[in-house]
C-alpha positions as CSV (number, residue, x, y, z in Angstrom):
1,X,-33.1,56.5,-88.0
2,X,-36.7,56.6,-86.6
3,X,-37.3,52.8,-85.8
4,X,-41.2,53.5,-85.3
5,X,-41.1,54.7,-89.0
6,X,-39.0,52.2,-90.2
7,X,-41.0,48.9,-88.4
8,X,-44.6,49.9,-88.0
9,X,-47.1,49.4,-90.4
10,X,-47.7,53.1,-91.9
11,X,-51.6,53.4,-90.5
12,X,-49.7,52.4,-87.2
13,X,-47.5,55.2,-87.1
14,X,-49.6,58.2,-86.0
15,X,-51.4,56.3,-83.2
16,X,-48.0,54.8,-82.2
17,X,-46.0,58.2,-81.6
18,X,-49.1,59.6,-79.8
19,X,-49.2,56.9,-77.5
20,X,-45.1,57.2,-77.0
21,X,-46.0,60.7,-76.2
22,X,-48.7,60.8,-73.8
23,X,-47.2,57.9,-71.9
24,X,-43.4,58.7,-72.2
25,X,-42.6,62.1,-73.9
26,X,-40.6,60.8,-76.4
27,X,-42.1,60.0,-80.0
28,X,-39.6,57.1,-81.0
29,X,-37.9,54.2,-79.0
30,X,-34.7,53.2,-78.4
31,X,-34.8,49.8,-79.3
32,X,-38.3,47.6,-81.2
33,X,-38.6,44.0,-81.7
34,X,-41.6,42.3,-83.4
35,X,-42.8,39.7,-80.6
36,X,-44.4,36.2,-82.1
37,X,-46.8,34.1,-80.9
38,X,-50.4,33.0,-81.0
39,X,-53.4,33.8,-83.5
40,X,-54.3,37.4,-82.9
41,X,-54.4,39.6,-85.5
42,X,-52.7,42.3,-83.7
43,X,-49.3,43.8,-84.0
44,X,-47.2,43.6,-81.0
45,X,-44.1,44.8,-80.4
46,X,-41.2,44.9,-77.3
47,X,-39.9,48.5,-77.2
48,X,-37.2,50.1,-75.1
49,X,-37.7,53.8,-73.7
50,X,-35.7,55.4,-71.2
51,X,-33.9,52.1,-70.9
52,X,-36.8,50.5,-70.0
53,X,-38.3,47.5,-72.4
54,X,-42.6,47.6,-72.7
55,X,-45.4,45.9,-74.8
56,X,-46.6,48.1,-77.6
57,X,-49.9,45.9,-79.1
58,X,-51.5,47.7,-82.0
59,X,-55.4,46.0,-82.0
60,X,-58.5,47.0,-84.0
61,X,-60.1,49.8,-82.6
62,X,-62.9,49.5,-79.8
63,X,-66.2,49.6,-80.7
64,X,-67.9,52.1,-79.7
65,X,-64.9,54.4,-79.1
66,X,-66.4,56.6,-77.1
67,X,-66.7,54.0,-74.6
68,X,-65.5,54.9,-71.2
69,X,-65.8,51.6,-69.4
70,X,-62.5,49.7,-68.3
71,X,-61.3,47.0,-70.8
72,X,-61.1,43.4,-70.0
73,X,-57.1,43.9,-69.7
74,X,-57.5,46.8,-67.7
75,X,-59.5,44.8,-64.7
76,X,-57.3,42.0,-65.0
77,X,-54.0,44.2,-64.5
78,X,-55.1,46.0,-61.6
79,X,-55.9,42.7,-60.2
80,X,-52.2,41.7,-60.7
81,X,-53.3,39.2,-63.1
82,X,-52.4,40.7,-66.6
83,X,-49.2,43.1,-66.7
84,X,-49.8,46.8,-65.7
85,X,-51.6,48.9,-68.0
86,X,-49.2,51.9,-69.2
87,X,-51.2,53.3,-71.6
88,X,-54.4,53.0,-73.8
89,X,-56.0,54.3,-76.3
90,X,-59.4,52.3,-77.4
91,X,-59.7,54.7,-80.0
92,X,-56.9,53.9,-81.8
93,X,-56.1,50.0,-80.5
94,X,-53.0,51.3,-79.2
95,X,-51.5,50.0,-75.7
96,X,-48.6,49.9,-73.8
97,X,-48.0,47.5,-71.2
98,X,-44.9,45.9,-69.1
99,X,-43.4,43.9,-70.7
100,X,-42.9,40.5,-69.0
101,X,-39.2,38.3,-68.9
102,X,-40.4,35.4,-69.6
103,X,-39.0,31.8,-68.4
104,X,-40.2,28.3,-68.9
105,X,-42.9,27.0,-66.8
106,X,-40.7,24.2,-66.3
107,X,-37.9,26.1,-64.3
108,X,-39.9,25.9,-61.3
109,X,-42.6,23.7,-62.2
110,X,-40.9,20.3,-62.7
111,X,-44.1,18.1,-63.8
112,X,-47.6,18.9,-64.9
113,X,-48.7,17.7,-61.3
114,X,-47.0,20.3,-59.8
115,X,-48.4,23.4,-62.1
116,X,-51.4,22.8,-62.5
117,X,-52.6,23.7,-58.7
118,X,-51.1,27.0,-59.5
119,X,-52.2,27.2,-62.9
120,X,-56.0,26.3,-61.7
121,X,-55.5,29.2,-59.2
122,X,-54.8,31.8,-61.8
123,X,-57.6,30.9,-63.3
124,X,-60.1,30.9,-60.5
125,X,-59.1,34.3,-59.8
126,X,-60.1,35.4,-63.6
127,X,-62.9,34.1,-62.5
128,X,-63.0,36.1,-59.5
129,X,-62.6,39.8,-61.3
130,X,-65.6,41.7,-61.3
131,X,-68.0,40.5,-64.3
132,X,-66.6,41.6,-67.5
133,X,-68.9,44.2,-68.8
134,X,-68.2,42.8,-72.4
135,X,-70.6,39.9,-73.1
136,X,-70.8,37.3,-75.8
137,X,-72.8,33.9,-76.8
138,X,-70.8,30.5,-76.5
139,X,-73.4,28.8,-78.6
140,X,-73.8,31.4,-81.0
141,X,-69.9,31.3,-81.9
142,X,-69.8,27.9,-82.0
143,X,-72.8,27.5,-84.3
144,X,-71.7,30.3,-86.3
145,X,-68.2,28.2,-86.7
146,X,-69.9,25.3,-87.2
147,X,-72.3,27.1,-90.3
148,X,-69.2,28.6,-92.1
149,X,-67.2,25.0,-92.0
150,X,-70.2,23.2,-94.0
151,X,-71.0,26.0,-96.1
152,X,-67.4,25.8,-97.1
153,X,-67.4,22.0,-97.4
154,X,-63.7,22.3,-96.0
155,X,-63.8,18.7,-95.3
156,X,-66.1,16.2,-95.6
157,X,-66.7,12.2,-95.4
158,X,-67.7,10.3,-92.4
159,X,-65.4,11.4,-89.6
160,X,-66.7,14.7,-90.1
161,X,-70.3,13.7,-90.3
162,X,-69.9,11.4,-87.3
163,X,-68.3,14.3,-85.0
164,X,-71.4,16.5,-86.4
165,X,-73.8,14.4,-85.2
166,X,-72.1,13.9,-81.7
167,X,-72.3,17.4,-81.3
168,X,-75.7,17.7,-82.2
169,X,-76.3,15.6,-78.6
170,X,-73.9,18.2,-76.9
171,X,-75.9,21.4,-78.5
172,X,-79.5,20.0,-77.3
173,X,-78.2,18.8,-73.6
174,X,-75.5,21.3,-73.0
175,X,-77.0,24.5,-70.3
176,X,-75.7,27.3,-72.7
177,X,-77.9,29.6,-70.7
178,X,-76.4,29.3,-67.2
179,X,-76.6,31.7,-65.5
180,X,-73.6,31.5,-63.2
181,X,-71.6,33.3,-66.3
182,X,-67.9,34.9,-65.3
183,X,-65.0,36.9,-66.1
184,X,-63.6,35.0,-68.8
185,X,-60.2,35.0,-70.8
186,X,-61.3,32.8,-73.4
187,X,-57.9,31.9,-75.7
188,X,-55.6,30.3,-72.6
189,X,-53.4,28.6,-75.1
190,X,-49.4,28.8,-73.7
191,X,-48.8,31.6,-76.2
192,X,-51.0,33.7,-73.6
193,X,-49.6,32.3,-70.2
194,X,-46.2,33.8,-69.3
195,X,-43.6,32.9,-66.5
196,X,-41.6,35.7,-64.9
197,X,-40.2,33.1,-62.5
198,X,-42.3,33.7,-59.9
199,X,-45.3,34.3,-61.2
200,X,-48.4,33.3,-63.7
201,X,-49.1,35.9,-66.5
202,X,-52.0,36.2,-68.3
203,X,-51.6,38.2,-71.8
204,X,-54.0,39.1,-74.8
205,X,-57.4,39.4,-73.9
206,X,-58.7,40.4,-77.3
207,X,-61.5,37.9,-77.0
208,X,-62.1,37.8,-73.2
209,X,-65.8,38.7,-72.5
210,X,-68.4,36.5,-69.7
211,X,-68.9,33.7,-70.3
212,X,-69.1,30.2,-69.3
213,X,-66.5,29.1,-66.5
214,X,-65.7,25.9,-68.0
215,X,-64.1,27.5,-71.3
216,X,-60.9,28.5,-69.7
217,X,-61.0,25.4,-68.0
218,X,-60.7,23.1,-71.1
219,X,-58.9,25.5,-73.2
220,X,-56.6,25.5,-70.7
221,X,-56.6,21.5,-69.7
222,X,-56.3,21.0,-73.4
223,X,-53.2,22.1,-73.3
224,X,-51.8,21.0,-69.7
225,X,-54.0,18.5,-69.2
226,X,-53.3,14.9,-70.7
227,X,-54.2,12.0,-67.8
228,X,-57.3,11.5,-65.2
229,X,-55.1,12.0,-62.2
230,X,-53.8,15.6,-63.8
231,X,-57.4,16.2,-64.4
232,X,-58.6,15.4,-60.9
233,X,-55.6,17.5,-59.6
234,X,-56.4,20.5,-61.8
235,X,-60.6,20.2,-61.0
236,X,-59.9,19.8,-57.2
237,X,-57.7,23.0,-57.0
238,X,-60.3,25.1,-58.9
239,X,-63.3,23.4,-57.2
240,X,-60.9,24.1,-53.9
241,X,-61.5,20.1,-53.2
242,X,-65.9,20.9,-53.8
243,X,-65.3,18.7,-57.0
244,X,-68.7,16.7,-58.2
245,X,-69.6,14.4,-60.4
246,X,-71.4,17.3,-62.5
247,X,-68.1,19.6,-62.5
248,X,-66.4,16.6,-64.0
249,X,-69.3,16.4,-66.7
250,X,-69.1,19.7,-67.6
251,X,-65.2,19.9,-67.6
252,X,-65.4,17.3,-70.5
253,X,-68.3,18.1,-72.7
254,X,-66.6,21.2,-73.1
255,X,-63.2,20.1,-73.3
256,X,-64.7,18.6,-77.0
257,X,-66.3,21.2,-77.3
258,X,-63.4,23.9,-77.4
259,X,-61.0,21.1,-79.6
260,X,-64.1,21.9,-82.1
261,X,-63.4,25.6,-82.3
262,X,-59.8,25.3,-81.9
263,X,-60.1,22.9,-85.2
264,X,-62.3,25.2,-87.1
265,X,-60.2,28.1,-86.4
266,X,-56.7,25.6,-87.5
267,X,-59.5,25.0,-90.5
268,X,-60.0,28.7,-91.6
269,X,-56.3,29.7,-91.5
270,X,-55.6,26.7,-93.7
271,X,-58.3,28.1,-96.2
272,X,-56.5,31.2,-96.1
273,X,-52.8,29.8,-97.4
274,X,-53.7,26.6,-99.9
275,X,-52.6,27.4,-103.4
276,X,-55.0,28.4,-105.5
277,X,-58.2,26.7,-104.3
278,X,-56.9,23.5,-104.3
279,X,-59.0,21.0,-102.2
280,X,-58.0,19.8,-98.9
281,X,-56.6,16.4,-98.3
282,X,-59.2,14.7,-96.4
283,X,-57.8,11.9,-95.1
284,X,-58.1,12.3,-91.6
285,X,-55.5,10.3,-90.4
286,X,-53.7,12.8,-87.8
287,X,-52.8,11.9,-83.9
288,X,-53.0,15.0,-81.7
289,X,-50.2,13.8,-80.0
290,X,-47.9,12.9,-82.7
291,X,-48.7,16.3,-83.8
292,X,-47.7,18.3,-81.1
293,X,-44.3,16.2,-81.0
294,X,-43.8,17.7,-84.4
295,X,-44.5,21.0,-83.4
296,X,-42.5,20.8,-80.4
297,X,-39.5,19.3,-82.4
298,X,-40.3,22.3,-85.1
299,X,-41.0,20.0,-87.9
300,X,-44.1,21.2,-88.1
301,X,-45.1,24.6,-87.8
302,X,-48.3,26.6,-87.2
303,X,-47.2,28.9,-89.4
304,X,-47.4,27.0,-92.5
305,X,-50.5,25.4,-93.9
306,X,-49.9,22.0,-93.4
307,X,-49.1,22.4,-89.5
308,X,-52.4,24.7,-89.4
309,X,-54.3,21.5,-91.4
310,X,-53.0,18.5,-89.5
311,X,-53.1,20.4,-85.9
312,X,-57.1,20.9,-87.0
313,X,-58.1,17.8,-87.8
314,X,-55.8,16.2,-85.1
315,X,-58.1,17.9,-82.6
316,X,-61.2,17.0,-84.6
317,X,-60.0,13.5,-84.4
318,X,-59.7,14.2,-80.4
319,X,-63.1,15.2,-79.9
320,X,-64.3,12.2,-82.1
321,X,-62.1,9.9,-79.9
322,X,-63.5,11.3,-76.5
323,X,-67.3,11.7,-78.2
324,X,-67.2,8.0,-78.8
325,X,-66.2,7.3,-75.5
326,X,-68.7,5.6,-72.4
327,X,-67.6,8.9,-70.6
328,X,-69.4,10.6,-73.4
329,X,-72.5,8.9,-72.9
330,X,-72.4,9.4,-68.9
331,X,-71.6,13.4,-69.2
332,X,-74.6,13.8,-71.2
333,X,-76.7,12.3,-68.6
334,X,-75.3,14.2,-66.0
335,X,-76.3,17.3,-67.6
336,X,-79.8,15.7,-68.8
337,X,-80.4,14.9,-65.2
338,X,-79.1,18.1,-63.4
339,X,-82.1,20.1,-66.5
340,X,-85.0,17.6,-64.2
């Protein structure tokens, strides 16, 4: 029984067995196990050759595919920060990488206080690689999110409109053009940060490109993140105890910033799976942290579309809450006054 044949989708195959090939000599595996886990659209997949068990990630190809420049995963893994490249093929999407045991954070890590030091460290040193060659534009992906969610009138009524107008402030006082842009990883959600035990992981770095430093910072405190003193313990370790009154302004514009996306992105997955057209509910009543007690207790799930509809507007709801805040207010005159 070929188990390549038998699991891989069938425009998978060819690219799969040459990869196998090239990186092993053998053009099947001994063992294959669909992995789960975030939002990417890619296939991956834990394989075991020569008793051995790997990553096998089947992505959309690279554009252009001639191009010889090393991928954002490649300078990350020979920086120790994303597992060792094995193989890659940019013309095809086809990788294979070791694969990583992975253990809860909290084996070693008793309490948030006592990851996030490390965590902010891993971070800092994304930020350290040489600049990603790949480039993007924060506002530009944020408008263009924004654009596509009132053209589709997903939802509407006044929390919605509120939130839009709040970030209206945001878009005209925010520096989307600073120049102190760095290697970024863009999507550090804990789907993408693995524990071998000893160390920090960082997988999937389909949408890492430069970018703006304080991305991974809230994507990442947006998850870890949840009171002033776990903040100030996070910022100082990055910061390396050079923490300012800006940094802190920064840190939380785009912490709303990034629970936008993340909502729009919940937003267009639930387009994808409702029955037939039907309309959203939009009642807006959804706690961000009621929500992720549901989804850690697994009576909600991401997978469906009501965990993908509530999760969304639960971090709408989030941004509104923080947006409204006097905070708000004396972040946007940080960055008004650091522009004179």
């Amino acid at each position: 029984m070929n188990l390549i044949h038998n699991t891989l989708k069938p425009s998978q195959i060819t690219a799969a067995e040459n990869a196998l090939k090239n990186a092993f000599g053998v053009a099947d595996v001994e063992e294959i196990e669909i992995l789960a886990g975030g939002l990417s659209a890619s296939s991956v997949y834990k394989i075991k050759v020569n008793g051995c068990y790997y990553t096998l990630k089947s992505d959309t190809p690279s554009v252009p595919v001639n191009d010889l420049s090393a991928s954002c995963m490649e300078v990350a893994a020979l920086a120790g920060i994303a597992p060792p490249v094995i193989y890659l093929d940019k013309s095809s999407g086809i990788s294979i990488t070791a694969f990583i045991e992975q253990m809860p954070l909290s084996s070693v890590y008793g309490s948030a206080e006592a990851l996030l030091p490390q965590l902010a460290n891993t971070i800092r040193a994304i930020h350290s690689l040489p600049v990603f060659e790949k480039d993007g534009n924060l506002k530009n992906t944020v408008d263009g999110l924004l654009h596509q969610f009132k053209t589709a009138a997903t939802l509407t009524g006044p929390v919605i409109d509120e939130c839009l107008a709040l970030y209206n402030t945001i878009k005209e006082n925010y520096p989307w053009d600073d120049p102190g842009r760095v290697s970024s990883h863009n999507d550090l959600n804990p789907n993408n940060i693995i524990f071998d035990g000893q160390k920090i992981w960082v997988i999937d770095w389909d949408a890492a490109f430069k970018n703006d430093r304080y991305v991974d910072l809230a994507i990442a405190a947006n998850f870890y993140v949840s009171t002033d003193e776990q903040e100030h313990i996070f910022l100082s370790a990055y910061f390396e105890n050079d923490l300012t009154d800006y940094h802190k302004a920064r840190f939380f514009i785009m912490r709303q910033i990034c629970r936008l996306v993340y909502a729009m992105l919940m937003f267009q997955l639930a387009d994808k799976g409702r029955l037939n057209g039907t309309p959203h509910d939009n009642d807006m009543h959804a706690n961000l942290a009621d929500i992720k007690k549901r989804l850690g207790n697994g009576s909600l799930s991401l997978a469906t579309y009501d965990g993908q509809l509530l999760l969304g507007k639960a971090l709408w709801n989030e941004a509104l809450i923080n947006m409204r805040s006097a905070r708000f207010s004396a972040s946007i005159e940080h960055l008004v006054n650091q522009k004179l």
